[in-house]
VMD Tcl script that draws the C-alpha trace (Angstrom):
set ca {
  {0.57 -4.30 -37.39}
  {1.98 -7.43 -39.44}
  {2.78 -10.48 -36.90}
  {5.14 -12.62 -37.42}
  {6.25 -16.35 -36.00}
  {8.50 -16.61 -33.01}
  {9.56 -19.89 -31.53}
  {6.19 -20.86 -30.62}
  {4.19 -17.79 -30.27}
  {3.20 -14.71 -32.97}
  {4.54 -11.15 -32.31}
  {4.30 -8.11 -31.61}
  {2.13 -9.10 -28.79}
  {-0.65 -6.34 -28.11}
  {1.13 -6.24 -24.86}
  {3.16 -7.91 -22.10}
  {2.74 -7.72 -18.49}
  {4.65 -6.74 -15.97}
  {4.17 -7.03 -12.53}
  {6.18 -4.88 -11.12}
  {4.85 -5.82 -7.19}
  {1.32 -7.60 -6.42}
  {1.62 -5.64 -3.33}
  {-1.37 -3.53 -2.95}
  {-3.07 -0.75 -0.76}
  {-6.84 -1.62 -1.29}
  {-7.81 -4.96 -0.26}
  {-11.23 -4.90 -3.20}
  {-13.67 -7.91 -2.37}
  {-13.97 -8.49 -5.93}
  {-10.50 -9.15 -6.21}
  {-8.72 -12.75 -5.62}
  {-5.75 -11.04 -3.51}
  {-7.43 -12.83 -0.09}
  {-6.76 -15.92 -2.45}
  {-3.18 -15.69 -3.44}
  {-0.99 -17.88 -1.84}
  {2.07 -16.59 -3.70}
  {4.76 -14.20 -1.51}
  {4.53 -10.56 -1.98}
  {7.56 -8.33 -3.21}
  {8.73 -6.11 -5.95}
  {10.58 -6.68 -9.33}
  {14.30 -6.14 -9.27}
  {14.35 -2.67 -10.61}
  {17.80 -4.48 -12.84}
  {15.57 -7.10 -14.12}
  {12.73 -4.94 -14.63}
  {15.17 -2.39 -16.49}
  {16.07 -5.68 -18.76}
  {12.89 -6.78 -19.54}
  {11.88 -3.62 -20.74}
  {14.96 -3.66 -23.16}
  {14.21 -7.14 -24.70}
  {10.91 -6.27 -25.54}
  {11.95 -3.30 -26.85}
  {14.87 -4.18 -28.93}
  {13.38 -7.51 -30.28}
  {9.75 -6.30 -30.90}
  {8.10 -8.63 -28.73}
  {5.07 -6.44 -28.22}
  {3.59 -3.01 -29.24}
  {3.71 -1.58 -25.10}
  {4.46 -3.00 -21.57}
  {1.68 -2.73 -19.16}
  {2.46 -1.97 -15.57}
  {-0.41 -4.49 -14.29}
  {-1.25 -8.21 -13.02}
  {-1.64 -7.92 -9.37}
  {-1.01 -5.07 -7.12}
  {-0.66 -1.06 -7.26}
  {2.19 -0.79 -10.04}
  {2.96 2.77 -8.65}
  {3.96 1.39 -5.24}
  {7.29 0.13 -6.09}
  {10.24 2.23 -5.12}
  {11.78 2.38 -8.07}
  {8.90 2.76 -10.24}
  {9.70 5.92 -11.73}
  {13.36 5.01 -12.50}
  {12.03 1.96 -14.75}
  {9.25 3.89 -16.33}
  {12.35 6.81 -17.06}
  {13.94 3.65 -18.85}
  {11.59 2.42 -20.77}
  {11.11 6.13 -21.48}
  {14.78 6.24 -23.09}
  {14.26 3.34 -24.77}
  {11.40 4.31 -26.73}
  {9.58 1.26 -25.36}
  {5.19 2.58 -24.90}
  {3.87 1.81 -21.49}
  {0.31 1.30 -20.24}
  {-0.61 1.89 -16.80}
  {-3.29 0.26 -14.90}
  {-3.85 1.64 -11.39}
  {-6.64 1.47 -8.64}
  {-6.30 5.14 -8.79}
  {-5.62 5.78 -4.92}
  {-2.48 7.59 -5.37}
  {-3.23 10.29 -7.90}
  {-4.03 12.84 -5.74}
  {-1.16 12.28 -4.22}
  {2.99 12.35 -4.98}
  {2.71 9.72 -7.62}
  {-0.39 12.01 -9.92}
  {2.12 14.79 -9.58}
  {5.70 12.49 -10.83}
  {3.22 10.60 -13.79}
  {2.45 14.42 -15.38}
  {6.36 14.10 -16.72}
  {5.42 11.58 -18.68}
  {3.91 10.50 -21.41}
  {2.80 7.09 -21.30}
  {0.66 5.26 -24.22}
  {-2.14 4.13 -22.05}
  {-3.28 4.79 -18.67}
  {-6.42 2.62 -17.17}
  {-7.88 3.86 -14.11}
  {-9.69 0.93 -12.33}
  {-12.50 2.74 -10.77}
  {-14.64 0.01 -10.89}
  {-17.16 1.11 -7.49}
  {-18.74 4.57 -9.29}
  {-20.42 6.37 -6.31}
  {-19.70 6.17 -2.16}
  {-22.18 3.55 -1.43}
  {-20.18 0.89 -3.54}
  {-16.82 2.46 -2.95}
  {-16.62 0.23 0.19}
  {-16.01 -2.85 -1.38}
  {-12.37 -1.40 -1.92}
  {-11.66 -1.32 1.05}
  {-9.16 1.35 0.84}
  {-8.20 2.16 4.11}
  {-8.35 5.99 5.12}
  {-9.25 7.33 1.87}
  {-12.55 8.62 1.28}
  {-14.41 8.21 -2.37}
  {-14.61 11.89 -2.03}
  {-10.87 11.83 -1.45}
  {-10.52 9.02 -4.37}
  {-12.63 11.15 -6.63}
  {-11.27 14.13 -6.12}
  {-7.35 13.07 -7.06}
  {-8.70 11.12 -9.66}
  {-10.51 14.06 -11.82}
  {-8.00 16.53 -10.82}
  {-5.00 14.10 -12.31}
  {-7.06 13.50 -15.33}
  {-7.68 17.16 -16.26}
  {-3.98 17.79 -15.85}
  {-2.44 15.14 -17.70}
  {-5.50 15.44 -20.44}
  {-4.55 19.13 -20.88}
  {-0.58 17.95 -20.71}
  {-0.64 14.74 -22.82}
  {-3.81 14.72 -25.43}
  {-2.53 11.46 -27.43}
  {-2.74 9.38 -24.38}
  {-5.63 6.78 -24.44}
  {-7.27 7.64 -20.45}
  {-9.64 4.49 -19.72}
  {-11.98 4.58 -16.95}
  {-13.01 0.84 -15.97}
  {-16.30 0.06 -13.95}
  {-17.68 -3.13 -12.81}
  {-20.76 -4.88 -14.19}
  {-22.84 -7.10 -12.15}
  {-25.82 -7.92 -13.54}
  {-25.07 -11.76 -12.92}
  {-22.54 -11.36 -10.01}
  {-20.20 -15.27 -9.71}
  {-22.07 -17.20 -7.11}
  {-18.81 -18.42 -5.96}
  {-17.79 -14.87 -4.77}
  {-20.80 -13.55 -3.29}
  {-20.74 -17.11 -1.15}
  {-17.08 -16.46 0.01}
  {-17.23 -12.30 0.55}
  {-20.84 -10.93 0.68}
  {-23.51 -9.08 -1.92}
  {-20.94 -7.93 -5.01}
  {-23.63 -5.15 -6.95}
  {-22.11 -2.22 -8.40}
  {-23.84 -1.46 -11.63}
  {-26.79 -4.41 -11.72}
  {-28.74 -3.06 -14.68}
  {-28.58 -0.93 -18.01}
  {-31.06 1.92 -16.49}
  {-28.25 2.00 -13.72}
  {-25.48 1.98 -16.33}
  {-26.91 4.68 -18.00}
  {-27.66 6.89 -15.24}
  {-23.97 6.14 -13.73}
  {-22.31 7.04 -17.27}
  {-24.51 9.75 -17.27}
  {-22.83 11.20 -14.00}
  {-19.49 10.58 -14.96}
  {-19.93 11.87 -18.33}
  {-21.07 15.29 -17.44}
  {-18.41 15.44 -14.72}
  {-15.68 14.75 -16.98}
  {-17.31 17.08 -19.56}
  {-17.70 20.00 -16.45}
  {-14.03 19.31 -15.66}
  {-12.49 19.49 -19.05}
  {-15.05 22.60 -20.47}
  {-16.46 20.48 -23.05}
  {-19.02 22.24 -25.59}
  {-22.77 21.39 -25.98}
  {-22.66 18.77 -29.22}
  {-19.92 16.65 -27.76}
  {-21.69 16.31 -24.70}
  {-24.69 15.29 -26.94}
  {-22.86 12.95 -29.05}
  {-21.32 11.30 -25.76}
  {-24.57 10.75 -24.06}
  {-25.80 9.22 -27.29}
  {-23.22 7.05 -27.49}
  {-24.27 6.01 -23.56}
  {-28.10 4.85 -24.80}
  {-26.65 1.81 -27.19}
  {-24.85 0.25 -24.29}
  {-26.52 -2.48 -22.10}
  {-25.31 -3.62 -18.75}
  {-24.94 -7.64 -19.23}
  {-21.65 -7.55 -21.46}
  {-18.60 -5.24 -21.84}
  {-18.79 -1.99 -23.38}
  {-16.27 0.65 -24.51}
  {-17.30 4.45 -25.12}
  {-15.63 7.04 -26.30}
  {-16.46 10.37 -24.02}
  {-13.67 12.54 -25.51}
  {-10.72 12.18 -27.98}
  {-8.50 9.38 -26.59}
  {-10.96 8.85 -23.45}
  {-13.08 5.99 -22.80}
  {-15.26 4.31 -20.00}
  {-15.23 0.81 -19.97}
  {-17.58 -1.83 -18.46}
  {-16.76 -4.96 -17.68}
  {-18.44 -8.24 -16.14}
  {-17.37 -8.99 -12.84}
  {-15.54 -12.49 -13.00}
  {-14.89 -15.09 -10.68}
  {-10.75 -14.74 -11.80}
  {-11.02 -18.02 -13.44}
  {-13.22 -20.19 -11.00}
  {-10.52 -19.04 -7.79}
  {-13.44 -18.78 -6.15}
  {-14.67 -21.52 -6.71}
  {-12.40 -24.35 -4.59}
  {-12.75 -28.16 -5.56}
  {-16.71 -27.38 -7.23}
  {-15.20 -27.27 -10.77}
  {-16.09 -29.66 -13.81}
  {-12.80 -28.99 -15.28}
  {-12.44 -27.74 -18.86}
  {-12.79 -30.96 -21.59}
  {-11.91 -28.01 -24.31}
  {-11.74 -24.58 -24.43}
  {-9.77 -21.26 -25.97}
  {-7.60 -18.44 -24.12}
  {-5.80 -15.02 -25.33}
  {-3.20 -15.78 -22.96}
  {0.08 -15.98 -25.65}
  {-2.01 -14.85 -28.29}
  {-2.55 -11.10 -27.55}
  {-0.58 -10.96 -24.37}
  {1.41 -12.74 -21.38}
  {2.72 -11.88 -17.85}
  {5.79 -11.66 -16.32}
  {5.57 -11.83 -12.07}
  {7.60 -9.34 -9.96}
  {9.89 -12.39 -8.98}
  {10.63 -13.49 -12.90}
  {7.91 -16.51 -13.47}
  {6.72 -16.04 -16.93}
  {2.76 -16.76 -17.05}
  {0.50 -17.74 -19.90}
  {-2.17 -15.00 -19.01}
  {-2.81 -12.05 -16.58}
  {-5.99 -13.44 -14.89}
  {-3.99 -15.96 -13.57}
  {-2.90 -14.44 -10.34}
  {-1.29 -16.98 -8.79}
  {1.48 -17.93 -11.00}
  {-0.03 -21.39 -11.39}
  {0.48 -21.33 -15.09}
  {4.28 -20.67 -14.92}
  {6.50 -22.02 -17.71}
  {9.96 -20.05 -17.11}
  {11.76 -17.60 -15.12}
  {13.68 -15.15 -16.25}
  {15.60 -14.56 -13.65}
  {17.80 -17.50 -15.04}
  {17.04 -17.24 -18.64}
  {15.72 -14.82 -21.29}
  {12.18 -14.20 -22.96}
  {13.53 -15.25 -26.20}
  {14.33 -18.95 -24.73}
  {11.02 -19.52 -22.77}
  {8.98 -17.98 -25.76}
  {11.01 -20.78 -28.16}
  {11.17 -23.62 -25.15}
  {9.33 -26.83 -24.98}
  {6.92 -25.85 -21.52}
  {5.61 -23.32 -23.79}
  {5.45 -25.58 -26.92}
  {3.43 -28.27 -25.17}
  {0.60 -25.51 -24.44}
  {0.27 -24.00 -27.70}
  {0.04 -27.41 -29.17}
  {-3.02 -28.14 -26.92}
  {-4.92 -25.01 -28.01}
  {-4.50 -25.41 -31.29}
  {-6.42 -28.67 -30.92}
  {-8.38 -26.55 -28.30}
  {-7.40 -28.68 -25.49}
  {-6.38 -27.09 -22.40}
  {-3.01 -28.97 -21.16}
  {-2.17 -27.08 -18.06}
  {-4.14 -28.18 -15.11}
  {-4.87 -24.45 -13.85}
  {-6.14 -23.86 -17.28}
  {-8.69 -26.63 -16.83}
  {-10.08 -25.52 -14.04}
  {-10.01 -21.66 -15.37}
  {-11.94 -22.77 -18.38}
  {-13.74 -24.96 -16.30}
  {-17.55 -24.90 -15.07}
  {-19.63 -25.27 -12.09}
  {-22.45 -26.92 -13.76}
  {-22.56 -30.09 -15.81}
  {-24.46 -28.29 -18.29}
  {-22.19 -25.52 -19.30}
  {-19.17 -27.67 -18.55}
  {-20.59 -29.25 -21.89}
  {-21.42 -26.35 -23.58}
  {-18.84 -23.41 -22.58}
  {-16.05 -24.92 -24.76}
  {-18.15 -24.37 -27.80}
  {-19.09 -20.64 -26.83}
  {-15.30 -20.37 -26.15}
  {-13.78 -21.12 -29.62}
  {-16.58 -19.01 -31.23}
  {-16.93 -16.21 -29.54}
  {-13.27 -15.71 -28.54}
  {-11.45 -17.40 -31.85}
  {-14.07 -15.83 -34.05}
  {-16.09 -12.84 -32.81}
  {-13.85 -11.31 -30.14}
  {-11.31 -9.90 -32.57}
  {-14.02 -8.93 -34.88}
  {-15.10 -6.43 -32.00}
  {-11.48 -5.61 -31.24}
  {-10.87 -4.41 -34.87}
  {-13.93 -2.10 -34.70}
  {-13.67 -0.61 -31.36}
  {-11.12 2.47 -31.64}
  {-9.66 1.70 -28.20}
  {-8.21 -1.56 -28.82}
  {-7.03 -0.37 -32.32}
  {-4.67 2.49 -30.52}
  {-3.88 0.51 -27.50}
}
mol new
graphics top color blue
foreach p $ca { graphics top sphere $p radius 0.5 }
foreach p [lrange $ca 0 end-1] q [lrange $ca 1 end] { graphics top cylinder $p $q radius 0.2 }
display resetview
């Protein structure tokens, strides 16, 4: 799709954020919510309703996604504002932990057809399902509502892209293993293989799936290696997806950060957030609303996107130079060594290579 300038940014973004609540019903080790120090609530289902609109009716970005922080499909009026943007014609991706698809919520999404729906799944098997910390629910529970959902909304909704997402950790952050414990999941690529492996025959087994496309799935599995992010295609329209586990921009980390000198970021390239309280943020891996340059509780998209807070950044990265201090220390390093040398693997593997891959991987063509 053809981009085109507006105010300071390029659209249609690939997608825009919307956190509709960061409130959530797993408490995941991995994940900075023991860090936030931001209030929990829900999105105005009115401003939610006219967020959805703007985007829509200006073309700001090719789908909303229902994710920052928090389970999206915990907020009351949840299906009322995915009815709307429904009406409006406007695509919406879901990313969920997953917990409630066995439940009410599975049942409601088969009425709709969304454009993408990511499943974080992240812990594959029962031993490493404990690091979710998901109260009551068993991973044979999780598991269970998970692969029942998916065969009905497969069978319902075919275009849909379905992404399962698992955790690598090969080379798990120091910084969270020193503040919540061991972090493996999937530590190596004979363990990648033999966990895609699993999960490919059971999704194959669930959906009837003849003999060659289980062979061409499984070979598929043997090129991917467990120390970077992979995407592959198991059926039409449904991928698994590794990715490293990350440190959520050095949150981890506290005051032991060599802060950024230079650097590159997607956030306002290929996507921004918008918080359930209305604080417009550069990127979804910040969390914390730290990077906050509007509200549009008081304003619209269209003024923050053409306003000076915003203007200021995207001057700096054009010269590759970080302005915002949260983006500093999210760009940042631990050691003086790559503190000189990440900026450089930044800018040429984000700038240059990363949208090389994008192009050539299916999912992120359709997304």
């Amino acid at each position: 799709m053809t981009s085109t300038p507006y105010g300071h940014v390029r659209i249609p973004f690939a997608r825009i954020h919307l956190e509709l609540t960061n409130v959530c019903d797993f408490n995941c080790l991995f994940c900075p919510k023991s860090m936030m120090t931001r209030k929990y609530g829900y999105m105005d289902e009115r401003l939610a309703k006219k967020l959805v609109e703007e985007i829509a009716s200006k073309g700001l970005a090719e789908k909303v996604t229902f994710h920052v922080m928090g389970e999206p499909t915990l907020h009351p009026k949840f299906f009322d504002i995915l009815e709307h943007a429904r009406d409006i014609g406007m695509p919406v991706g879901l990313t969920t932990n997953g917990g409630g698809l066995g439940g009410e919520a599975g049942r409601r999404l088969l009425d709709y057809e969304l454009k993408q729906i990511d499943v974080s799944l992240q812990t594959p098997d029962a031993e490493s399902f404990r690091l979710r910390k998901a109260g009551r629910l068993s991973f044979e529970e999780f598991l269970d509502g998970i692969t029942r959902f998916f065969a009905a909304y497969r069978t319902r909704w075919p275009e849909t892209i379905f992404k399962f997402r698992f955790l690598n950790t090969t080379f798990p952050p120091k910084a969270i293993e020193e503040k919540q414990g061991p972090m493996r999941v999937i530590s190596s690529t004979a363990e990648l293989h033999e966990v895609f492996a699993v999960w490919i025959g059971r999704i194959h087994d669930l959906m009837g799936v003849d003999d060659d496309a289980r062979k061409t799935a499984l070979s598929r599995l043997k090129k991917l290696k467990a120390w970077k992010w992979n995407v592959v295609e198991v059926l039409p329209n449904t991928f698994f997806e590794t990715y490293m586990l990350g440190d959520w921009g050095n949150a981890f980390s506290g005051d032991a950060v060599h802060e950024a000198w230079a650097g590159y970021c997607f956030g306002m390239r290929d996507h921004f957030a918008v918080l359930w309280n209305g604080d417009v943020t550069l990127c979804c891996v910040d969390f914390d609303g730290k990077t906050k340059i509007g509200n549009v509780t008081s304003t619209t998209l269209e003024d923050i996107l053409h306003g000076p807070a915003l203007g200021r950044v995207m001057q700096g990265f054009r010269r590759f130079r970080p302005i915002m201090p949260h983006c500093r220390k999210c760009l940042g390093s631990r050691s003086r060594l790559s503190w000189l040398a990440k900026p450089f693997l930044q800018v040429g593997g984000l700038s240059l290579f990363k949208p090389y891959f994008h192009k050539k991987t299916r999912l992120y063509d359709r997304g």
